[in-house]
MILOMI-446976 format. One record per residue (C-alpha): residue number from 1; residue in one letter; x, y, z. Coordinates in Angstrom, 3 decimals. Layout:
N
<pami nr="NUM" rest="A" east="X" north="Y" up="Z"/>
...
//
This chain:
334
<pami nr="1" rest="X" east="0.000" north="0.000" up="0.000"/>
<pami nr="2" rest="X" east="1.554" north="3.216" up="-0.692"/>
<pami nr="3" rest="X" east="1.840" north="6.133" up="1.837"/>
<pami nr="4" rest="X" east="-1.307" north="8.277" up="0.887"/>
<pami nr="5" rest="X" east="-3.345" north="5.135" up="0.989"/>
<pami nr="6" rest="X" east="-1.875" north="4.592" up="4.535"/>
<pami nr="7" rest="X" east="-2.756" north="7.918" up="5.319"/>
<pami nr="8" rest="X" east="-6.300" north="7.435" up="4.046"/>
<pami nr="9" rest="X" east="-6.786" north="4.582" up="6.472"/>
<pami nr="10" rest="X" east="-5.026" north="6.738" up="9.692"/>
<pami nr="11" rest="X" east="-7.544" north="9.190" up="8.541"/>
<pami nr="12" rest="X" east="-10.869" north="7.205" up="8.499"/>
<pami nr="13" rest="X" east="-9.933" north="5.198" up="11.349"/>
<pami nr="14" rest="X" east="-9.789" north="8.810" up="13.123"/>
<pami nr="15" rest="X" east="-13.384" north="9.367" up="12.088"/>
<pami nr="16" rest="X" east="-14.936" north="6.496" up="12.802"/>
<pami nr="17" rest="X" east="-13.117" north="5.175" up="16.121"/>
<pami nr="18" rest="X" east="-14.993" north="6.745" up="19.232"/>
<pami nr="19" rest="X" east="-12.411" north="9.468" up="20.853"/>
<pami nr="20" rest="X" east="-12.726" north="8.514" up="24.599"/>
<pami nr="21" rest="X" east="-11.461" north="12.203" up="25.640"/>
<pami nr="22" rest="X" east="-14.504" north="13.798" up="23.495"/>
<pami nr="23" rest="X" east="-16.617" north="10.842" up="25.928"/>
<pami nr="24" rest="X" east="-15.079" north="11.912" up="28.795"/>
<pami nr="25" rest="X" east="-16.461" north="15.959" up="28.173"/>
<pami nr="26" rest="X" east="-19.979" north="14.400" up="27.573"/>
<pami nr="27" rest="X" east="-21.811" north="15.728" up="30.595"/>
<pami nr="28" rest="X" east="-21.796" north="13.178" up="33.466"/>
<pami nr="29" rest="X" east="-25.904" north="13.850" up="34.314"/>
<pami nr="30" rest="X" east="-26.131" north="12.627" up="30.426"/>
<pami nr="31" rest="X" east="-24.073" north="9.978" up="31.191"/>
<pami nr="32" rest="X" east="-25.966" north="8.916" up="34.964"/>
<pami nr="33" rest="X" east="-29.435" north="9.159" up="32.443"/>
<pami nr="34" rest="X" east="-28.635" north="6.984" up="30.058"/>
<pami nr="35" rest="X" east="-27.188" north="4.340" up="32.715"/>
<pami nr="36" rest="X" east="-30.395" north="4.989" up="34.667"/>
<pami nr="37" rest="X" east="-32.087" north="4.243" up="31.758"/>
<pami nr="38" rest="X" east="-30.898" north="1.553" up="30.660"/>
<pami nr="39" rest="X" east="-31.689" north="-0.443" up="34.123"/>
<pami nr="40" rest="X" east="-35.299" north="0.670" up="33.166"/>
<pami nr="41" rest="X" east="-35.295" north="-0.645" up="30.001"/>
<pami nr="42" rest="X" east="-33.710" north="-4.368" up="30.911"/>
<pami nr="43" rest="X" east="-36.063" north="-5.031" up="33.565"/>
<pami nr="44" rest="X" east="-38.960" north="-3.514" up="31.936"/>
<pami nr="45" rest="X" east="-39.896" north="-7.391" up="30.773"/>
<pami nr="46" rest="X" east="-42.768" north="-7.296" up="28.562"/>
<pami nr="47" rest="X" east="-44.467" north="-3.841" up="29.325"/>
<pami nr="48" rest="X" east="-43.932" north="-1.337" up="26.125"/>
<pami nr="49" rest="X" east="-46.525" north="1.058" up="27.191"/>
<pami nr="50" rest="X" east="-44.784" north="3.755" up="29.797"/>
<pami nr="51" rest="X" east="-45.511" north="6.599" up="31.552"/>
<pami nr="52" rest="X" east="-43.132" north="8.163" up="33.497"/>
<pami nr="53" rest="X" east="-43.926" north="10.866" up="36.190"/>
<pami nr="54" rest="X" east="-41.446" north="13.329" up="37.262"/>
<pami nr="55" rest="X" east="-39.108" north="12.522" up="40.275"/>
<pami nr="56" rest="X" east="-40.139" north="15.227" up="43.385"/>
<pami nr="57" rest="X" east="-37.595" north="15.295" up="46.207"/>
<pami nr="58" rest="X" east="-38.590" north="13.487" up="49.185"/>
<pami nr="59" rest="X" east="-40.762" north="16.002" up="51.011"/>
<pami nr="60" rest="X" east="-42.437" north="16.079" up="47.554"/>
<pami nr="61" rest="X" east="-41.642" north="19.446" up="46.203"/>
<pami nr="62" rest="X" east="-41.083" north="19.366" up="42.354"/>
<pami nr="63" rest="X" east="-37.525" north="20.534" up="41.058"/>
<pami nr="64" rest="X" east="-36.422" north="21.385" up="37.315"/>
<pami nr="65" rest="X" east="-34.142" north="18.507" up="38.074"/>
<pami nr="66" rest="X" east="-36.892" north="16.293" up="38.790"/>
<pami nr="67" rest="X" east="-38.558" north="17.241" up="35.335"/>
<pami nr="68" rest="X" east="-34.769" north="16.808" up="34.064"/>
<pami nr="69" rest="X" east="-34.758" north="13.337" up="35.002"/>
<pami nr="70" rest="X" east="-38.498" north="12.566" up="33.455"/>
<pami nr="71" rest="X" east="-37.377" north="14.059" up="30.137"/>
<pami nr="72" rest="X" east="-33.991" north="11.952" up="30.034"/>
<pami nr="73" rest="X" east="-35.633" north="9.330" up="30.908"/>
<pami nr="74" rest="X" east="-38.561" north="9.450" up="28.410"/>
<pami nr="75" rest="X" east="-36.013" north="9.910" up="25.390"/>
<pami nr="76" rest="X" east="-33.837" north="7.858" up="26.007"/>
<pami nr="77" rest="X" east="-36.026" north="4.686" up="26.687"/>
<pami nr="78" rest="X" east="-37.856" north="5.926" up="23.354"/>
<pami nr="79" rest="X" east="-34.837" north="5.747" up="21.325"/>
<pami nr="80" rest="X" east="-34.235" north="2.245" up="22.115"/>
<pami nr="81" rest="X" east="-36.955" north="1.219" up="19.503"/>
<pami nr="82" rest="X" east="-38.787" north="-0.833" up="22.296"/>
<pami nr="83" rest="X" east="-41.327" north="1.439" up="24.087"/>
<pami nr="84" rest="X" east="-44.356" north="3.575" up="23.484"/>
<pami nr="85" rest="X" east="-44.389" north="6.816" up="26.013"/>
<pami nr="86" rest="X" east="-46.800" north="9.597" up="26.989"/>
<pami nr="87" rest="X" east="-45.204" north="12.495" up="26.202"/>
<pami nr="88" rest="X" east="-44.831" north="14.655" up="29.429"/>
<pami nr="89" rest="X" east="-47.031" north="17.721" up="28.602"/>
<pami nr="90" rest="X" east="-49.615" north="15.361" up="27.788"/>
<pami nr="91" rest="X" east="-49.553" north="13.515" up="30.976"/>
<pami nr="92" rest="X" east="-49.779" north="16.490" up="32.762"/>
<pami nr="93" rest="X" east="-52.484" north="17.562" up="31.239"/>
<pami nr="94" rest="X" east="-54.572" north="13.938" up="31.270"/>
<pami nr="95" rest="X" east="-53.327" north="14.255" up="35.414"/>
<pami nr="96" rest="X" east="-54.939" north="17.645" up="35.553"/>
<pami nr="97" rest="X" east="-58.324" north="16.516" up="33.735"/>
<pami nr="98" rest="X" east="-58.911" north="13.908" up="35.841"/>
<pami nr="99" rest="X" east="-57.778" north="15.178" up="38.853"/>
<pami nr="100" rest="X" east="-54.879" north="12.687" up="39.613"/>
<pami nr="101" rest="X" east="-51.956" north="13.588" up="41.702"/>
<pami nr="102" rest="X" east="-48.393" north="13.024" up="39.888"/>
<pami nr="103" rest="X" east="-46.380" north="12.872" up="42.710"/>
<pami nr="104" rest="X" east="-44.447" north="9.816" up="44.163"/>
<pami nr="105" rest="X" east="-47.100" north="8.897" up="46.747"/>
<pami nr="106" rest="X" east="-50.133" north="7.505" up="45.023"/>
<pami nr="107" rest="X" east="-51.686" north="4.942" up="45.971"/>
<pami nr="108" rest="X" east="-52.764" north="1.376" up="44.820"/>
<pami nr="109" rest="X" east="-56.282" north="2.478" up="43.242"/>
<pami nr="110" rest="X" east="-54.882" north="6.071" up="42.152"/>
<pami nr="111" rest="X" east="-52.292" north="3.797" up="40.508"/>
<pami nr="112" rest="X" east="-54.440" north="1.811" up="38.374"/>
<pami nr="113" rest="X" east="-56.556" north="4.905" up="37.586"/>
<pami nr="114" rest="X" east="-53.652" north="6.284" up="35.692"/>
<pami nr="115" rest="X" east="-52.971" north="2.970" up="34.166"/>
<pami nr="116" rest="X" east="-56.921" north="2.958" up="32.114"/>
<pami nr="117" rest="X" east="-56.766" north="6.932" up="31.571"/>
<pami nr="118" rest="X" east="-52.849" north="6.685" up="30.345"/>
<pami nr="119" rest="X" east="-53.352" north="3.072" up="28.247"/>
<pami nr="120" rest="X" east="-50.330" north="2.038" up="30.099"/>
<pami nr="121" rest="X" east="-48.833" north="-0.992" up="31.996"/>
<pami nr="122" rest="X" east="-46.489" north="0.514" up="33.621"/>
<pami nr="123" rest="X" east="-45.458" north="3.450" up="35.041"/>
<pami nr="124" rest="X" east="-41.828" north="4.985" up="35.972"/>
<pami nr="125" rest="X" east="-41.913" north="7.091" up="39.060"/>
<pami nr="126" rest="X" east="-39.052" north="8.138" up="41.790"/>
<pami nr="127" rest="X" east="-37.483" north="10.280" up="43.731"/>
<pami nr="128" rest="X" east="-34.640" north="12.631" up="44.262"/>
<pami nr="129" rest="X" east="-32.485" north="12.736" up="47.716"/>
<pami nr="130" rest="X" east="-29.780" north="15.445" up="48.110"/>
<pami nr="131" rest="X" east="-26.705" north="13.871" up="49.934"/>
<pami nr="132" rest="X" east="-23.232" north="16.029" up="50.711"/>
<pami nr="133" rest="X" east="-21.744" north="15.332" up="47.308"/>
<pami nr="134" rest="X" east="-24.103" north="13.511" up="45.381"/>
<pami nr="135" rest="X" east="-27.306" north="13.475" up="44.264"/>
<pami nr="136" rest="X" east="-29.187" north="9.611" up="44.839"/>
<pami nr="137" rest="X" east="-31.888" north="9.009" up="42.083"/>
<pami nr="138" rest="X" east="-34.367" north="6.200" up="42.967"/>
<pami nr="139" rest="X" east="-36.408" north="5.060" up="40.262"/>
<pami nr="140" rest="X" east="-39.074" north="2.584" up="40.909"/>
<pami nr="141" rest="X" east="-41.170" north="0.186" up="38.359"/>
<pami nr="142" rest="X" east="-44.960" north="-0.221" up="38.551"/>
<pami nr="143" rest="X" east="-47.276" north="-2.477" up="37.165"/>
<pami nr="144" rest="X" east="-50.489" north="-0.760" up="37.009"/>
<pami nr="145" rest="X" east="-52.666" north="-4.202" up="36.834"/>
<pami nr="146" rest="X" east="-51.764" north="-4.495" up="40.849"/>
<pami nr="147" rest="X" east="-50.170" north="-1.176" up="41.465"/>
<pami nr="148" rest="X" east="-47.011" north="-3.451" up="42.756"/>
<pami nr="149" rest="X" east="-42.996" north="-2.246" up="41.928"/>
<pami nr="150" rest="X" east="-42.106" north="-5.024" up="39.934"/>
<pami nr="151" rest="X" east="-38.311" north="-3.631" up="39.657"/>
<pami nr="152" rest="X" east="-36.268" north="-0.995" up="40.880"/>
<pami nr="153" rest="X" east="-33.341" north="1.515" up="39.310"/>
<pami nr="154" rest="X" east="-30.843" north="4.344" up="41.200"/>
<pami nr="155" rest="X" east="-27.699" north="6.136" up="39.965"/>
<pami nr="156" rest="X" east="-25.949" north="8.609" up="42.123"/>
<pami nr="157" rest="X" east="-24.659" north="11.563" up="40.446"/>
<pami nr="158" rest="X" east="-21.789" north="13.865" up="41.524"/>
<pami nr="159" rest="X" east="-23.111" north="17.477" up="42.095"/>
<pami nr="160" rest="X" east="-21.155" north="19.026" up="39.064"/>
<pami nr="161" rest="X" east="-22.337" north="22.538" up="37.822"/>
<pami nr="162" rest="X" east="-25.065" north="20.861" up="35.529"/>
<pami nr="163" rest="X" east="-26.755" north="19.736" up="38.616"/>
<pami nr="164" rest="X" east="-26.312" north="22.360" up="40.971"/>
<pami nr="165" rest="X" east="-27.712" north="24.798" up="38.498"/>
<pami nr="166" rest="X" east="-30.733" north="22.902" up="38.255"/>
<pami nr="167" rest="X" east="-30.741" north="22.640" up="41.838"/>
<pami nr="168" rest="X" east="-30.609" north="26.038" up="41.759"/>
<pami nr="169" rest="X" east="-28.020" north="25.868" up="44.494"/>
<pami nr="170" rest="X" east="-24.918" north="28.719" up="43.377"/>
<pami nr="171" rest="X" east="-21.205" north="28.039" up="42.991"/>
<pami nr="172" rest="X" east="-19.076" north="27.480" up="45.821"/>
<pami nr="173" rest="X" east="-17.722" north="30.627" up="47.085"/>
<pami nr="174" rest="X" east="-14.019" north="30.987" up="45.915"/>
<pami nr="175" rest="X" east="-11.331" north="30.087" up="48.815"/>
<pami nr="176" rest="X" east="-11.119" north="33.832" up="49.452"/>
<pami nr="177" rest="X" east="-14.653" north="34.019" up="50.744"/>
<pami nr="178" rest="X" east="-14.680" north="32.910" up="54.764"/>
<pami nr="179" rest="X" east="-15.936" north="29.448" up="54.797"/>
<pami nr="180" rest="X" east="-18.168" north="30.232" up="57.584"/>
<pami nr="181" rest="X" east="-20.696" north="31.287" up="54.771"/>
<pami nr="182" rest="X" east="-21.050" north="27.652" up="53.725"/>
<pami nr="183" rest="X" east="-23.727" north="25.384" up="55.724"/>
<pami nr="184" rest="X" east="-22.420" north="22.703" up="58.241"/>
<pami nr="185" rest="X" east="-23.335" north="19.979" up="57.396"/>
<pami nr="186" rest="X" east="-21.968" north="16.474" up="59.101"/>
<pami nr="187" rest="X" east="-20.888" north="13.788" up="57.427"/>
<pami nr="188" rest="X" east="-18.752" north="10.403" up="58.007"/>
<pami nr="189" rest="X" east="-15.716" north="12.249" up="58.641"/>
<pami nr="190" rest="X" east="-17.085" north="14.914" up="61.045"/>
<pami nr="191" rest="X" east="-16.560" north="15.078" up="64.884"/>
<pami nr="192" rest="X" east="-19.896" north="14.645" up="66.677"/>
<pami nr="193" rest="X" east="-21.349" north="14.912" up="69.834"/>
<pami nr="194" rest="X" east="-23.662" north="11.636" up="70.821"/>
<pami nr="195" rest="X" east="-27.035" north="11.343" up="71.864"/>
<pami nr="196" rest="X" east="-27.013" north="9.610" up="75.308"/>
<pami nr="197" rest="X" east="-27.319" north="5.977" up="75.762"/>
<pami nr="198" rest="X" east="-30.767" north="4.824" up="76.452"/>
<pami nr="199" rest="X" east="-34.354" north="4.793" up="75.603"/>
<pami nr="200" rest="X" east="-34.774" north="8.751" up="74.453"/>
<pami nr="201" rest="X" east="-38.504" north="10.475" up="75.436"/>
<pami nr="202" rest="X" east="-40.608" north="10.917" up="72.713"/>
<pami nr="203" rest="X" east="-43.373" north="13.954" up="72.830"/>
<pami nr="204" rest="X" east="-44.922" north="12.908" up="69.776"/>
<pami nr="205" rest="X" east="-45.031" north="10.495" up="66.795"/>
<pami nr="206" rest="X" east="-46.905" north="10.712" up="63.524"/>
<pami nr="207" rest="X" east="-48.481" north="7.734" up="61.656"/>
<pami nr="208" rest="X" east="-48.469" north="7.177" up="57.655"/>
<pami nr="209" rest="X" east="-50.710" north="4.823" up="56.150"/>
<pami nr="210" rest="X" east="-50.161" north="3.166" up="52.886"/>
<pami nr="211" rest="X" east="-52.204" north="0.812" up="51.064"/>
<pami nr="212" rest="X" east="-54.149" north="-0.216" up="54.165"/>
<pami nr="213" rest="X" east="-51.005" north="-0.669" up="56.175"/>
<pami nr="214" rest="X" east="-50.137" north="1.869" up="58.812"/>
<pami nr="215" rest="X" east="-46.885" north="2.047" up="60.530"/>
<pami nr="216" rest="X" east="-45.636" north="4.142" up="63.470"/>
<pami nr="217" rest="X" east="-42.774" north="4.811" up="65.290"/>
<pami nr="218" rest="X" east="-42.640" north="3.023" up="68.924"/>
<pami nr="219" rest="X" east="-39.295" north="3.972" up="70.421"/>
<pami nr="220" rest="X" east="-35.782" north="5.023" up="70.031"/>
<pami nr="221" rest="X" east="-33.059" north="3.799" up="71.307"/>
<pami nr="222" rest="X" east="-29.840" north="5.276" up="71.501"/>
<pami nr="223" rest="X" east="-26.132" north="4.603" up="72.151"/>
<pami nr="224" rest="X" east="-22.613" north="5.817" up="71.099"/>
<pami nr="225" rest="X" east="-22.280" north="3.579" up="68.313"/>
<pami nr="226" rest="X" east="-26.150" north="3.719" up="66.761"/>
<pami nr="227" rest="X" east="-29.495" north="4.760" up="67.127"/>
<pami nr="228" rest="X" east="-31.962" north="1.615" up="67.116"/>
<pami nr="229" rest="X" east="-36.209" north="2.884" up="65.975"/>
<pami nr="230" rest="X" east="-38.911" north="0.047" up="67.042"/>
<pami nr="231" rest="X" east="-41.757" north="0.459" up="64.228"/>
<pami nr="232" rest="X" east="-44.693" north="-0.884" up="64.333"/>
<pami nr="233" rest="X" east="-46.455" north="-2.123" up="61.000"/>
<pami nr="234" rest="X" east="-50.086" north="-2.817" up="61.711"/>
<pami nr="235" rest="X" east="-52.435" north="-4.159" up="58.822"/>
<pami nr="236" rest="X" east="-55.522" north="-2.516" up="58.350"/>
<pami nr="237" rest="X" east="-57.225" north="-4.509" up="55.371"/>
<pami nr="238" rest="X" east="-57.919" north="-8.403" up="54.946"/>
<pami nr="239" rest="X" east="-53.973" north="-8.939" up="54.123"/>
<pami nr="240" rest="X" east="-50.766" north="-7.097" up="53.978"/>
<pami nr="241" rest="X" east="-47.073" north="-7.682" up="53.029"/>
<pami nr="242" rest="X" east="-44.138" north="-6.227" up="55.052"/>
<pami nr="243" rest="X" east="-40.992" north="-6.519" up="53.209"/>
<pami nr="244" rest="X" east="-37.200" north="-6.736" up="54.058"/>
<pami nr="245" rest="X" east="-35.159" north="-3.763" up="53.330"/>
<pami nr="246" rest="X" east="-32.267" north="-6.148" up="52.153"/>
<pami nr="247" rest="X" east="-34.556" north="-7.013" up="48.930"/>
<pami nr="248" rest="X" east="-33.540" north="-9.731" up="46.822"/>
<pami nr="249" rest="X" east="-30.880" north="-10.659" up="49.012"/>
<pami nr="250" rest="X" east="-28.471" north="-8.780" up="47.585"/>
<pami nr="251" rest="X" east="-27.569" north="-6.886" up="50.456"/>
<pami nr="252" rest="X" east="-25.512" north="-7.745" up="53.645"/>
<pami nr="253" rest="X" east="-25.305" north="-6.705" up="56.758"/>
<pami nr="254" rest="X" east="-23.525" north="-3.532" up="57.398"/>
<pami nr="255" rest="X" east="-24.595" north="-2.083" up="53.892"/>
<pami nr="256" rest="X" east="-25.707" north="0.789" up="53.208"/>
<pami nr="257" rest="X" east="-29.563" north="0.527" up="53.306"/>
<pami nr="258" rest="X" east="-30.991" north="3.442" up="51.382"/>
<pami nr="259" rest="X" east="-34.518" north="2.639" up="51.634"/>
<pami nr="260" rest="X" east="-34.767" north="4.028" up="55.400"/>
<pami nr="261" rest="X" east="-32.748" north="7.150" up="56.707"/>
<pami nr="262" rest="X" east="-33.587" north="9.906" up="59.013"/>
<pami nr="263" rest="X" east="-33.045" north="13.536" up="58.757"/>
<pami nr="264" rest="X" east="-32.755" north="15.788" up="61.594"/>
<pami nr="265" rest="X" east="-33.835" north="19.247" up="62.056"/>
<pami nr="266" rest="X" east="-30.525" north="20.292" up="61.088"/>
<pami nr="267" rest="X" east="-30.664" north="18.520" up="58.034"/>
<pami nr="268" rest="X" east="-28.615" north="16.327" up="58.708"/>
<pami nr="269" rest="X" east="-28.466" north="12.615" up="57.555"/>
<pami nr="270" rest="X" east="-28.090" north="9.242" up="59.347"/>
<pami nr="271" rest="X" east="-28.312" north="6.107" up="57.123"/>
<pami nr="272" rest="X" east="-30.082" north="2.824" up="57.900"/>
<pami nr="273" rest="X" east="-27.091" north="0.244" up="58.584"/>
<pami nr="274" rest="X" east="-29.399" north="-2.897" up="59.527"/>
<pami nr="275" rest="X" east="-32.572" north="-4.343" up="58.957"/>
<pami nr="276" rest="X" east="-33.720" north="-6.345" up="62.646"/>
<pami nr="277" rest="X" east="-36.482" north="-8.100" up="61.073"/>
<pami nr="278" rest="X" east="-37.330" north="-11.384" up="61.089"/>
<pami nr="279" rest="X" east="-39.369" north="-12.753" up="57.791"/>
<pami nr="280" rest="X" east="-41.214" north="-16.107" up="57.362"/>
<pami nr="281" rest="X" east="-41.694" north="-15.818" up="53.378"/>
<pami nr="282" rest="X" east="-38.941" north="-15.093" up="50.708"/>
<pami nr="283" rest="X" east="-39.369" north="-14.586" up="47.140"/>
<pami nr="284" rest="X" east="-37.134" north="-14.485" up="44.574"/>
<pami nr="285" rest="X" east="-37.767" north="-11.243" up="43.145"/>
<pami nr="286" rest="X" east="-37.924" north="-9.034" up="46.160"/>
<pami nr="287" rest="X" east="-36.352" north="-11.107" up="49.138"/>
<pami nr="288" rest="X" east="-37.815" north="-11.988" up="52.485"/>
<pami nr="289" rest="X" east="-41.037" north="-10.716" up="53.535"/>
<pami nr="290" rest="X" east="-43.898" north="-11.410" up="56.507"/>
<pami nr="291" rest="X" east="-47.394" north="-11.945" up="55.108"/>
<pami nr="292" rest="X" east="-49.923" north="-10.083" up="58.044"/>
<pami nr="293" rest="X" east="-53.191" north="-10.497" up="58.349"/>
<pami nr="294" rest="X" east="-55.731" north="-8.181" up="59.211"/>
<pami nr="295" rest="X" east="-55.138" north="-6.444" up="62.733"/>
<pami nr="296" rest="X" east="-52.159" north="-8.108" up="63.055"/>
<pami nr="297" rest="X" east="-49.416" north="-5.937" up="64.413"/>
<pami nr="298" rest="X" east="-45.680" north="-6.860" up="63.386"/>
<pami nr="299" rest="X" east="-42.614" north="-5.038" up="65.451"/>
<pami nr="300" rest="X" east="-39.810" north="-3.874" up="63.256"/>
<pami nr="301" rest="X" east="-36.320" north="-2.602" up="64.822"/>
<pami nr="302" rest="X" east="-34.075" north="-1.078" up="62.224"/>
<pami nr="303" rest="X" east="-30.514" north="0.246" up="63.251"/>
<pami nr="304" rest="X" east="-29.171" north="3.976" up="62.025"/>
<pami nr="305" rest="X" east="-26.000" north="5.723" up="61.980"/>
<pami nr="306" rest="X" east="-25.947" north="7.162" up="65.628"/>
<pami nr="307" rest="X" east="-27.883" north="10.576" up="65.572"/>
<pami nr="308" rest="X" east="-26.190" north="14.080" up="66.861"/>
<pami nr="309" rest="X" east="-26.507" north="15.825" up="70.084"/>
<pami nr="310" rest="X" east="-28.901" north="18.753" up="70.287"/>
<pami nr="311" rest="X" east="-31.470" north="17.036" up="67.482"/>
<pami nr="312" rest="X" east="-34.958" north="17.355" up="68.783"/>
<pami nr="313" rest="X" east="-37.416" north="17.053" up="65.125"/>
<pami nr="314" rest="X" east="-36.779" north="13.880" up="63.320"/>
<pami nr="315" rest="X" east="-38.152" north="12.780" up="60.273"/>
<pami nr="316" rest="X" east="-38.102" north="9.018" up="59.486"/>
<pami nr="317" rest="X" east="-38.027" north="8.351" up="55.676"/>
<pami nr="318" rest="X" east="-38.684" north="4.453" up="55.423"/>
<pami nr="319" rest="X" east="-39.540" north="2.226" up="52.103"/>
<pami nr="320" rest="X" east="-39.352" north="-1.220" up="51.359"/>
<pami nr="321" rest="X" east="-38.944" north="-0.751" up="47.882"/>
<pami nr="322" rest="X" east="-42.795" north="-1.617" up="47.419"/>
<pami nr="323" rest="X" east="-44.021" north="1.359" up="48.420"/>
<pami nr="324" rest="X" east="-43.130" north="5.059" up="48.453"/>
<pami nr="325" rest="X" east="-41.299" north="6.874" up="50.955"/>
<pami nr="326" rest="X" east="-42.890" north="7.138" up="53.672"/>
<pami nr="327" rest="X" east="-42.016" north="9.995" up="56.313"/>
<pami nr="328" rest="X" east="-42.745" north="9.364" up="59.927"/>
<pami nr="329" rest="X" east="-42.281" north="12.976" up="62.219"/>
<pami nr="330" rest="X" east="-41.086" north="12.520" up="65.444"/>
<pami nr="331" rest="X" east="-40.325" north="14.927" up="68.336"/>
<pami nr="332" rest="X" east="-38.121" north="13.773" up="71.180"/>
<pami nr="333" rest="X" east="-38.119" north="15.783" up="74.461"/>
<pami nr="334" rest="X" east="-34.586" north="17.737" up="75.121"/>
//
């Protein structure tokens, strides 16, 4: 081959080859998207027909980045070739004529309602938690025939400019700026002050009630090295299911479990470390799980990062991956 055909090749090769540093610029909430999106898509099974709400932060306030993540979401699971999708400003406006609510807590028969108006078998809906450095996305899968979360997807994002500006949280203030302007918040590397060991006084506790299941928090327990919360799960209807916050299995102990956290009334965050429960049933898809019947009352301890001195207001965010955050209010006495 002679040396301008040589060249030729060098040339096309430069073309068509992908150039991993232009990949690298590619934004990384693009990138988090179309990962997040892809989990959707594989365990979507047979359902083509998909609606997908937007994702509301977890007191359930909308966010442009919540209606971010819908639109990413919707365009890239339509460019696979495999779904059919409401398109957004139609939902909303099929929500608003019928009077549905398109935030993450609906329940079971709200759930199916949007199923018949929407011609859809399932529907994509989530939430959005703001951590120190990241942002946690946590999609979950529902069939609208039972109103069940057949699957569920999360990414965590790292709070680059893209996100903070739909955030609409500014820039960090250069290093000439006193750092005394920037919020405290604690995190895993911070020095803390304990809550004392014992059983701590609790003024008052709010219920929630989902799907005929209501569950309230008992007690708290506290030492130097956690903070343990007794819930009680108490079935309301002629049966209920309780499940593990381990799911599938997949988890061990001393993970992470993001399904349950509490935030203080500093804003501060304290992660669930261990699920106490004991569980008669397992399945395959979703782990082990207690089958209640109705007015049966099941006790559920689950173990947190130890809270911080001086916290009075907590808020209990709990899940099982089945149902929607739940937030349980709690005042302790000083």
């Amino acid at each position: 081959m002679s040396k301008q055909g040589y060249l030729r090749v060098i040339l096309l090769m430069m073309v068509v080859l992908p150039n991993p540093h232009l990949e690298a610029q590619q934004s990384r909430l693009r990138q988090s998207m179309f990962h997040l999106s892809q989990q959707i898509a594989t365990k979507m099974e047979k359902r083509t027909r998909i609606a997908v709400l937007d994702f509301n932060s977890l007191d359930g306030t909308s966010s442009p980045l919540g209606q971010y993540v819908s639109e990413s979401l919707i365009t890239n699971l339509f460019d696979t070739g495999k779904f059919q999708l409401v398109e957004r400003r139609m939902l909303a406006t099929l929500l608003k004529e019928y009077k549905l609510q398109s935030t993450g807590v609906i329940d079971s028969t709200t759930m199916k309602k949007l199923g018949q108006v929407l011609g859809v078998d399932a529907i994509v809906t989530g939430t959005i938690t703001d951590l120190a450095a990241h942002v946690s996305i946590n999609a979950r899968l529902v069939a609208t025939d039972t109103a069940l979360v057949f699957a569920t997807a999360s990414e965590e994002i790292e709070k680059d400019e893209d996100v903070r500006s739909l955030m609409g949280v500014q820039a960090q203030p250069s290093p000439t700026q006193p750092q005394s302007s920037l919020p405290k918040k604690n995190d895993d590397t911070t020095p803390r002050k304990f809550l004392g060991e014992g059983q701590l006084e609790i003024i008052s506790s709010s219920a929630a009630r989902y799907d005929g299941t209501k569950y309230v928090v008992e007690n708290i327990t506290a030492t130097k090295h956690s903070t343990k919360i007794h819930m009680t799960i108490t079935c309301e209807q002629y049966q209920c299911q309780v499940w593990s916050l381990r799911g599938g299995g997949m988890m061990a102990r001393g993970d992470r479990l993001r399904l349950a956290f509490i935030i203080d009334d500093h804003g501060n965050r304290f992660e669930c470390t261990d699920d106490l429960g004991r569980y008669t049933g397992n399945s395959l898809d979703f782990g082990p799980f207690n089958l209640l019947a109705q007015g049966e009352i099941l006790g559920l301890d689950l173990m947190f990062r130890p809270v911080d001195v001086g916290a009075k207001n907590l808020k209990v965010h709990y899940s099982d991956g089945r149902i929607p955050d739940l937030v349980l209010n709690v005042e302790l006495a000083k």
